[in-house]
N, C-alpha and C positions, 0 to 999 in steps of 0.2 A: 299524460301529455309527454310526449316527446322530448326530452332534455339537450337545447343549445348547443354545438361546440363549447361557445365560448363559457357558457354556466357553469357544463363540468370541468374544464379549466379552474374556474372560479371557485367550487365549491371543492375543489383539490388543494387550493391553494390557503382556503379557510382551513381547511383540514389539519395540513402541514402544519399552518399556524397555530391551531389548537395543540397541536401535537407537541411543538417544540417549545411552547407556551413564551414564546418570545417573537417580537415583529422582527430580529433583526432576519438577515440573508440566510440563506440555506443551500447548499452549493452540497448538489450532488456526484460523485464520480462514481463508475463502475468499474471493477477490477476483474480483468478477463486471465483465470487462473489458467493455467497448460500443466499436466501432469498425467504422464505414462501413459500419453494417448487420448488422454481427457480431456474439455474445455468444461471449467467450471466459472458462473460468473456472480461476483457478488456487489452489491451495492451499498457504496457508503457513503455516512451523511458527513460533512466536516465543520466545525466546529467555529464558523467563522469570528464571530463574536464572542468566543474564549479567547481562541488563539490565532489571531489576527495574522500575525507577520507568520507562524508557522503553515498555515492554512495557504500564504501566499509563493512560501517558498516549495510548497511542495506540488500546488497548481504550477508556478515556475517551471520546475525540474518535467513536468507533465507535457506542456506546453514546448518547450525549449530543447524535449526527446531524448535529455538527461535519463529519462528511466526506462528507455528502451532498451530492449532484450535483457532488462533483470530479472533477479532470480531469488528467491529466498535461499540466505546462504546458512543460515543458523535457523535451526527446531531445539527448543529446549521442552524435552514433552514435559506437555502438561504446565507448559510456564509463559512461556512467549514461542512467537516464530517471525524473522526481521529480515530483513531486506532492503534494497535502495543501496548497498554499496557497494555493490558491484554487477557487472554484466556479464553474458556472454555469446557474444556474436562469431558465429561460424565462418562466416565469408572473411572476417578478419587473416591479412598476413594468411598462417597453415592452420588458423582454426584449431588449434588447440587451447586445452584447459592446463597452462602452467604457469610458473611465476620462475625465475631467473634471481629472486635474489635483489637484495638493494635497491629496492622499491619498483623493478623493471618486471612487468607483465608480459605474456608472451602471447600473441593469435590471439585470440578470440576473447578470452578473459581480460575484460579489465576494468580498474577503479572505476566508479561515478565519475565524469570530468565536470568541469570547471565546478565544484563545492564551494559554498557560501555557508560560512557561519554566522547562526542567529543566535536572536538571547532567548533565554530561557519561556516556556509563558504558561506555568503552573498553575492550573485554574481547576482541575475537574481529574478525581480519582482515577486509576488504575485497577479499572474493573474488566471483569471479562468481557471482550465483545469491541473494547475501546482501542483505540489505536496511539501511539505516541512514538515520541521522538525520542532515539538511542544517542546517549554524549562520552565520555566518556569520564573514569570512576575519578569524582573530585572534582571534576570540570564543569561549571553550572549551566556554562553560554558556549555547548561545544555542541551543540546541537547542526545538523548541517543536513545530509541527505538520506541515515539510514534510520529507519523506521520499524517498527514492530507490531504483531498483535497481542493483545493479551489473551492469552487460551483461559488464564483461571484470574481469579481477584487479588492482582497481586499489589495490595495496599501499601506493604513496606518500599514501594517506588515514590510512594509519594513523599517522602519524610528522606529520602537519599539523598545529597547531591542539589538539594533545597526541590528537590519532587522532578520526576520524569514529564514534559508536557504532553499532555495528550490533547489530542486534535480533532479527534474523530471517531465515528463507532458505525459497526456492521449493522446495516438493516437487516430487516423479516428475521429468517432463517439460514442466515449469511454465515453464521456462526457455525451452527453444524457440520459447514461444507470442510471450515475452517480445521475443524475436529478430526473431519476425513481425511484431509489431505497429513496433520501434525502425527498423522502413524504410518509415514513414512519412515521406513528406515534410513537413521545416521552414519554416518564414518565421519573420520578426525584423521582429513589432509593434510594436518599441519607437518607430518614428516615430508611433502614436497611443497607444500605451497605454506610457511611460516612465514604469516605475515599479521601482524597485528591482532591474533587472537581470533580471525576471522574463521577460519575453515575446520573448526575445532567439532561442531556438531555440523554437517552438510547433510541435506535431505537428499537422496538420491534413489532413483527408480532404476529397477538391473542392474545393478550394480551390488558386488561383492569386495570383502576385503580385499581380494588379491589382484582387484581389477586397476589396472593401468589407467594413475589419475588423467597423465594426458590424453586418453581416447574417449574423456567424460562431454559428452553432448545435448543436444534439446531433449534428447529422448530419458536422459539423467535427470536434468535435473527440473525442479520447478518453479516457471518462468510465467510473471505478473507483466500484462500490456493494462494500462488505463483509458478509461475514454470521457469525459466529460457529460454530465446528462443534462444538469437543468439547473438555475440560481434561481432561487424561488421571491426575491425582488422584479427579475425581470420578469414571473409570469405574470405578477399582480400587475405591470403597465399594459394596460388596455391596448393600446397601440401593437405591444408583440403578441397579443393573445388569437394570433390570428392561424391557420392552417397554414403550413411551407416553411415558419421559420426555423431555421436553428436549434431556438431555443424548446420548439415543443414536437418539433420532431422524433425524438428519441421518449416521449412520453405515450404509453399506449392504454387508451381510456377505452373501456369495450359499454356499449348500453344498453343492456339488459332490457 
């Protein structure tokens, strides 16, 4: 017999629930990677009911286009690879990639704006696959906009600094992509751009040591868009489980 819209709705969302072994929300986003030409897209679950206020500020930052045209600025192979604190928009000013010194950004580069600091919300290991929030060393509530993934199981984050929060983790085969992209080759900008420890390992595509950090563009480096997919509280309201809205539009159920 022919299986409902709204059943397989239903029996997606029983699924989910089994899955997560928890009733509470489940708030998925998609991360639309760019690299040398590439779109790679991966999807993540976050963590709502661990970390509450982190979950909220990074929907925030999402919502608000705080993270538009960022970029992963740090690969530490084999360890992490982070992002969220900085951008770079080309139509900026002369659209260059530099920094002036004394906290002044120049074209197209530049810090996350308006950053909010949150408190700490240490609940769940630093395993491979999971996502958390970068503070900095000794500072437990200096948590704000930059982010990371964990490439390997890096346990000793949790016991640092009263533990790194993590918030979230790569769905299916999310991870693998993640892999592809972390052997990227590095350089260590900090001879033009010394600023806070940031550009010390940069992933970049075409590019060579001897290349002219200011000519560094989209085609460099690589750059995370997010898009919102689905809270899986609102699928369970009968009322939205319907064709057209919103919420289940970006869900693609095929019926065999």
């Amino acid at each position: 017999m022919k299986t409902s819209y709204f059943e397989k709705n239903l029996y997606l969302a029983i699924a989910l629930l089994t899955f997560s072994g928890s009733t509470h929300s489940i708030e998925v986003v998609r991360a639309f990677i760019f690299s040398d030409n590439t779109q790679y897209s991966v999807d993540i679950s976050l963590f709502d009911n661990h970390a509450p206020v982190t979950v909220n500020n990074f929907l925030g930052n999402i919502d608000t286009h705080k993270y538009d045209n960022i970029f992963f600025n740090r690969n530490i192979r084999g360890a992490i690879i982070q992002a969220g604190g900085y951008s770079f928009d080309p139509t900026l000013n002369d659209g260059s990639f530099s920094y002036d010194g004394n906290d002044q950004f120049n074209g197209g580069l530049q810090p996350t704006p308006g950053v909010t600091t949150i408190q700490n919300e240490f609940n769940k290991s630093n395993i491979r696959g999971t996502l958390s929030m970068a503070k900095y060393s000794g500072d437990t509530d200096s948590n704000s906009n930059e982010w990371f993934i964990n490439i390997s199981d890096n346990t000793a984050l949790d016991s640092a600094s009263e533990g790194f929060t993590v918030f979230g983790e790569i769905l299916d085969n999310g991870i693998e992509v993640i892999d592809q992209i972390t052997k990227t080759p590095t350089y260590d900008l900090s001879a033009d751009i010394d600023y806070e420890n940031a550009f010390l390992d940069v992933p970049l595509n075409n590019f060579t040591a001897d290349s002219d950090t200011s000519n560094i563009g989209n085609d460099n480096l690589i750059k995370i868009s997010f898009s919102r997919q689905f809270n899986l509280t609102e699928i369970l309201d009968f009322g939205d489980a319907v064709p057209g809205t919103n919420i289940q539009k970006n869900i693609i159920i095929t019926n065999n």
